[in-house]
N, C-alpha and C positions, 0 to 999 in steps of 0.2 A: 307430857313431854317437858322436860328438865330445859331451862333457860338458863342459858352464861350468856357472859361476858369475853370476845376476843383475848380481854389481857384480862390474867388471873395468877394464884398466889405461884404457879411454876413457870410462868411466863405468857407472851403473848403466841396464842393460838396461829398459822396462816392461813388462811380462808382462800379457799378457791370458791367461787361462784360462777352457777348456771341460770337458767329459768328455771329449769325442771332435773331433780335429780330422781333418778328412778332405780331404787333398792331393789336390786333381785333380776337374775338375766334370761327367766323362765320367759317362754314364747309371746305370751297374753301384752307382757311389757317392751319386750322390741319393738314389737304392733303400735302400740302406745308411744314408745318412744319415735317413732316413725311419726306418725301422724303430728304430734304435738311441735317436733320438728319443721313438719310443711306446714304450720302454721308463721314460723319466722323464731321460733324460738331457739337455744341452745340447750342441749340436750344430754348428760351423763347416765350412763347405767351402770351401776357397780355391781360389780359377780364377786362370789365367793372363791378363793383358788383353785376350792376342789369342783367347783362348776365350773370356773376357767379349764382346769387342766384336764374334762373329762374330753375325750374323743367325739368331734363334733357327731358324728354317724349315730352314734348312742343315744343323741338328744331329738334325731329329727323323727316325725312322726310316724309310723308305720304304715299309715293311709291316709292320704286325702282326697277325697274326689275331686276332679281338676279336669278331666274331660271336657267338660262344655263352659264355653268362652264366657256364659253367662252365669256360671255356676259361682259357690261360695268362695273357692280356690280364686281363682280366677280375678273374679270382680274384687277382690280385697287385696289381690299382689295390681290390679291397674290403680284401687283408690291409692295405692299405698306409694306409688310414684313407679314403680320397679316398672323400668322399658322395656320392649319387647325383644332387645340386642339382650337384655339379661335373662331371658328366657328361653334364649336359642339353646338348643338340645333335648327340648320337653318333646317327649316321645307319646303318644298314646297308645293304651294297650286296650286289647278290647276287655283281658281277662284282669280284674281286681285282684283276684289273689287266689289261694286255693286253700282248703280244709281238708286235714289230713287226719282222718281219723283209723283203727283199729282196723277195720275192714273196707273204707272208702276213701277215696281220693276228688273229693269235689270242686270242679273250675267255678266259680263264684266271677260273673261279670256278664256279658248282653244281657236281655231276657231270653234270648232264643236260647243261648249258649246254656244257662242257667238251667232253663226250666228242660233242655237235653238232658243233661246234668242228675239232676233229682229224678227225673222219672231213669234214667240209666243204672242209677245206684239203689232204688228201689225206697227214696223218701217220699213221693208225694205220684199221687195217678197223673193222667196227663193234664184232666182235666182243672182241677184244685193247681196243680202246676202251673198253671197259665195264668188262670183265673187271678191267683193270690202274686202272681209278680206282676203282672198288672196293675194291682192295685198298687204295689208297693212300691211300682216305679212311678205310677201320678200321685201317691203318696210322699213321697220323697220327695218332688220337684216341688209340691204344694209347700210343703215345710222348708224348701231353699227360697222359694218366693215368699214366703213368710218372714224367714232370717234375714233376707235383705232390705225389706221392707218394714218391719218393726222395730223398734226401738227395746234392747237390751239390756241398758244403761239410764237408769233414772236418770231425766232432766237430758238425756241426750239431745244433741240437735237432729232433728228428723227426718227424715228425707224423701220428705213427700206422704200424700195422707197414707195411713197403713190402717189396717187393724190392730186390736189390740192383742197382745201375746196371746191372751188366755182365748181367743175370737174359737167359736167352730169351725173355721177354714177358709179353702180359699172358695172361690165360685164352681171348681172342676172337681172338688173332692172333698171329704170331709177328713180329718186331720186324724193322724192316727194310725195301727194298723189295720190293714184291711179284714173283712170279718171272716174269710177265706182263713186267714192264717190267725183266729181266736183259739181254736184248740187240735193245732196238729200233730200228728203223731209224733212217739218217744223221739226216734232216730231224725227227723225233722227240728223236735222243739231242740234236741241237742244241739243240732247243728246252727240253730239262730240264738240260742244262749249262748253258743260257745262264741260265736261274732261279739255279739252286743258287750261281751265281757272283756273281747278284744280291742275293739274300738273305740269304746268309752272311756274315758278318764276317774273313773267312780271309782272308789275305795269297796264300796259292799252293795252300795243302793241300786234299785233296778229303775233305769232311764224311764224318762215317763213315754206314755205310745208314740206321743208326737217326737219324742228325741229316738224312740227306737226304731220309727217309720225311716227317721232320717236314715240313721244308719246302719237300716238291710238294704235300705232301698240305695241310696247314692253309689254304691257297690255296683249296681245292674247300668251303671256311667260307663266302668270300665275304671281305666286309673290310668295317671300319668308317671310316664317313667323321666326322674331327671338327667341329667347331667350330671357326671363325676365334679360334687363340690359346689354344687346350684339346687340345695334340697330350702327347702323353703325357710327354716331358721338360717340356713346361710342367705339366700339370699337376703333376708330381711335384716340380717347383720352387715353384710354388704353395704347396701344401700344406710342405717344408718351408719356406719364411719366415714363413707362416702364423701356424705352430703350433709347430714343433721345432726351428728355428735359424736361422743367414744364413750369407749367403754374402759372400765377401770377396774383392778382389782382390788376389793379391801385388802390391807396391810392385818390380819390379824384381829382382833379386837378393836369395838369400837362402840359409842352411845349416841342417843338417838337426841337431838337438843333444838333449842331454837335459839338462835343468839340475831337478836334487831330485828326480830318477827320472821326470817326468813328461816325455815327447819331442814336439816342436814341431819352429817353425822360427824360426828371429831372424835379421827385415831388421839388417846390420849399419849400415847407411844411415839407415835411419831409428828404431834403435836400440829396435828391438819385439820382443818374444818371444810367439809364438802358440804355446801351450802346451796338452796335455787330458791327462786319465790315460791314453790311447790313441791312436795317430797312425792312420792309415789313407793307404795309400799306391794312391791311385787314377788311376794312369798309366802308361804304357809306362816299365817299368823300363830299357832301354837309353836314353831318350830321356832322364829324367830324370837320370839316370848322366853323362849328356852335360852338362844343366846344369848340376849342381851339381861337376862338376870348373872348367867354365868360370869359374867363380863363386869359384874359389881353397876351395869346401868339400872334406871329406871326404865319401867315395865306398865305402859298403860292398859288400863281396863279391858279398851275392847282387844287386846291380843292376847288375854288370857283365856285361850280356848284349847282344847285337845289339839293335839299334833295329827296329820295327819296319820292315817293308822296302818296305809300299806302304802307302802311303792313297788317301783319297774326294777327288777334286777336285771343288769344287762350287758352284754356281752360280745365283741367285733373279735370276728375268725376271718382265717384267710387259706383260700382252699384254689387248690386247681381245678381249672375249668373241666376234667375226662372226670373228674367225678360227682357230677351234677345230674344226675336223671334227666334224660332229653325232655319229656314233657313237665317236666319242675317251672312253676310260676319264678314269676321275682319276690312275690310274696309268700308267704305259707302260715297257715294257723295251722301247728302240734297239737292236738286234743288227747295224746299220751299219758298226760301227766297231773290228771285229776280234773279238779274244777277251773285251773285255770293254764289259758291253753299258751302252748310259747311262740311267739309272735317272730316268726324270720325271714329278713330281708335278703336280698340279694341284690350288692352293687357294685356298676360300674367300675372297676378300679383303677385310681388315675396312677400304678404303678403300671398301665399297659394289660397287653391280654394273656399275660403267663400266670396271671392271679385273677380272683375275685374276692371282695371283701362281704362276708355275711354280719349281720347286726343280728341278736337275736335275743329277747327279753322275754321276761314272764312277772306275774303280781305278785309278791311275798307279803309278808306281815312286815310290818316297819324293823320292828327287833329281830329278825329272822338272820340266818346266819347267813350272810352275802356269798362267802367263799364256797361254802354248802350248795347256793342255790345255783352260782358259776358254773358249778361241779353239774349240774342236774339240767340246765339250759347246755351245755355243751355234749353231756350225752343222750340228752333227746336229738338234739343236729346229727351226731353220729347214727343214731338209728335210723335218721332219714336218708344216710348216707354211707349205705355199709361198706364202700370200699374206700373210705377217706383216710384210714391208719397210711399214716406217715405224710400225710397227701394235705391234711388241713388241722391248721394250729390257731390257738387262741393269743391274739395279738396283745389284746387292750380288753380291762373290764370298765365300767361305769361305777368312781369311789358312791358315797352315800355322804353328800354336802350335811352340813350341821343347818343351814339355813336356806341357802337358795338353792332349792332342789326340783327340779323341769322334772322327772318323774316320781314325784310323789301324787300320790292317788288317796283322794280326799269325797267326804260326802256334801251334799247340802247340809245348810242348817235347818232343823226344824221337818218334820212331818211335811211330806206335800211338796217339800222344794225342790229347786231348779226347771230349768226350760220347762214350757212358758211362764218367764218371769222377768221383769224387771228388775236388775241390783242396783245396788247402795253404794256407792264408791268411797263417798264423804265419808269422813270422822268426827269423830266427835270433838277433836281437837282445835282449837284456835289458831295456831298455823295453817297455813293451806296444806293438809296432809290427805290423803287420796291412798285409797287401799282397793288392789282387784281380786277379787270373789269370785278368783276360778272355780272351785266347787261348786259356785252355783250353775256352770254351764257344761259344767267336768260329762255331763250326758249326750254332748255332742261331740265329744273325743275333739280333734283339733278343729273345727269352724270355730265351736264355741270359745278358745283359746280368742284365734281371729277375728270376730267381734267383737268378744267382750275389748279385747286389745284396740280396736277400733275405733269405737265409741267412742271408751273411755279414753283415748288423748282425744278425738273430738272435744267432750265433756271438760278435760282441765286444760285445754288451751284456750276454750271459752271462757273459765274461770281466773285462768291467772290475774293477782291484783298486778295492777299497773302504778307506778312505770317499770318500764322493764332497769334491770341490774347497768348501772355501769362499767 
């Protein structure tokens, strides 16, 4: 990281100063920014424009289980300060969501409902049916009581004795899926690959058992439904401008520096230095690597890594409510359209009840043609929808940010990674700079977002050197 001086050969720099400035407006770091805030600190997040200007529905997550008061959801919107006056509207469904394949239509949510379900559509006998959601509902809760209980974040502060990530389990179950479902039928395994590829945040890599126990099983919760404009990146955006900071857009270009040990970033354009005792770097390190060489900055080591290699292309329609299939979930996985399936929401619309807003995304290659893939998410929606001509239109797409990108889909590093695992957050750098390694938890699709985001403002509000900024 490249060290100036405020005054230089084209003048003197103006410095804004925080505690903590946190590069990139991806989920993991609102989290972060939240927490590091209720520690007493002041708090900036800077977004990219085209992260600012993408359509908040596009960014929020397509599942999270939230059902149970005790669950991952839940317990991380109470640490996180958010009142129970900002959670009015949360609805529970029994049903998670539904799979929409070729010849079947399957409700995915109780175990009863569920395993009706697959023995109805002719996936699994009755018996293997029970059996195997069974296990993968004390499967699942085993792995939430794990995630709450473990430590995620190397040198995190603790919170109470845990086992360790890698432990065999908890005392009710052994971690993992259950042996029920080790080698089940084609039309079965399809149907829980084509989940796991939905719920995951992974670029290509297959979740390890304990990340994929989590998420077949947390599904058999049910799911909760929000409120028009209370989806959990709002609220947690919410709450911090609230109460513990704002949020800013980069102007354009800009380098990554340390000026009197504190590390920022200065538009040299518009001649600003956003400055905190601690930087937080909450983006795809190859992506950003990318930027900031384009940009004539310096480019440290450890950001020289591959870009992520696919992202979410994604999509917000707006359709009347008489063309909705009566038993249509709020959720839907499209399995139409090869190996990766299109992921569509159904929301609330705070334009009143003469609309409904759909979201609806799918995995492409990074280089893949966005307008292409628009094109192919919007007529998979049609086929789910065949009397929607004239009746539902494509509002808003999601651009493709050059750096702080909430749907890019990224692997672990290295053979073997992610959950269970503890990451690295530290740098190698001598400024207090802090990087979160979504990819390492990219196998729990949004908890592991959630934690890691948790943690790690735990971990750098512990860390801040003192005293604080004047």
């Amino acid at each position: 990281m490249k060290s100036i001086a405020l005054d230089g050969p084209d003048g003197r720099l103006r410095a804004r100063r925080w505690d903590v400035v946190v590069l990139g407006s991806a989920l993991p770091g609102l989290v972060a920014a939240v927490r590091i805030g209720m520690a007493g600190a002041r708090v900036l997040v800077v977004a990219e424009d085209a992260a600012a200007r993408t359509p908040p529905l596009l960014l929020e997550p397509f599942y999270a289980a939230g059902a149970r008061p005790d669950g991952v959801l839940q317990t991380c919107l109470t640490a996180l300060g958010v009142p129970p006056i900002e959670r009015r509207g949360l609805e529970r469904q029994e049903t998670a969501y539904q799979v929409v394949d070729r010849e079947v239509r399957v409700d995915v949510g109780s175990p009863a409902r569920t395993q009706e379900e697959w023995v109805a559509w002719g996936l699994a006998k009755p018996e293997l049916a029970r059996d195997a959601l069974r296990g993968l509902e004390s499967a699942a809760q085993a792995e939430a009581e794990t995630l709450l209980e473990t430590p995620v974040v190397r040198r995190a502060v603790r919170r109470g004795a845990a086992p360790r990530a890698g432990a065999a389990g908890s005392g009710r179950h052994l971690r993992g899926l259950p042996a029920s479902l080790s080698r089940p039928e084609p039309a079965l395994a399809r149907l829980l690959d084509a989940q796991v590829r939905a719920l995951s945040n992974l670029a290509s890599a297959l979740p390890s058992p304990e990340a994929r126990a989590r998420l077949l099983g947390a599904p058999l919760e049910g799911a909760v439904r929000f409120a028009p404009g209370r989806g959990v990146r709002a609220l947690l955006r919410r709450r911090l401008e609230q109460v513990h900071g704002e949020i800013r857009t980069a102007p354009g270009a800009f380098e990554l520096v340390e000026i009197e040990g504190h590390p920022g970033l200065v538009m040299r354009r518009a001649r600003d230095a956003w400055l905190g005792r601690a930087l937080v770097l909450n983006a795809p390190p190859g992506r950003l690597a990318e930027f900031l060489a384009g940009a004539g900055g310096e480019v440290d080591a450890f950001l020289r890594v591959a870009p992520p290699p696919r992202r979410r292309a994604a999509v917000q329609l707006r359709v009347v409510p008489e063309v909705l299939p009566e038993a249509m979930a709020d959720r839907v996985l499209l399995l139409d359209e090869g190996d990766d399936p299109v992921r569509l929401t159904l929301h609330a619309s705070e334009r009143g009840v003469r609309y409904h807003d759909l979201t609806a995304s799918m995995a492409v290659d990074d280089g893949a043609d966005l307008a292409a893939a628009h094109d192919r998410i919007e007529a998979a929606v049609r086929r789910l929808l065949p009397f929607s001509e004239q009746r539902l239109a494509r509002v808003a797409e999601a651009p493709r940010p050059v750096w702080d990108d909430e749907l890019a889909l990224a692997d672990p590093a290295g053979a073997g990674g992610g959950w269970p695992t503890e990451v690295e957050i530290r740098t190698p750098l001598k400024p207090p700079v802090f990087a979160l390694p979504r990819e390492e938890l990219a196998g729990l699709g949004p908890e592991g977002d959630l934690l890691l985001g948790w943690q790690a403002g735990d971990t750098i509000a512990a860390a801040l050197p003192r005293p604080a900024l004047g």
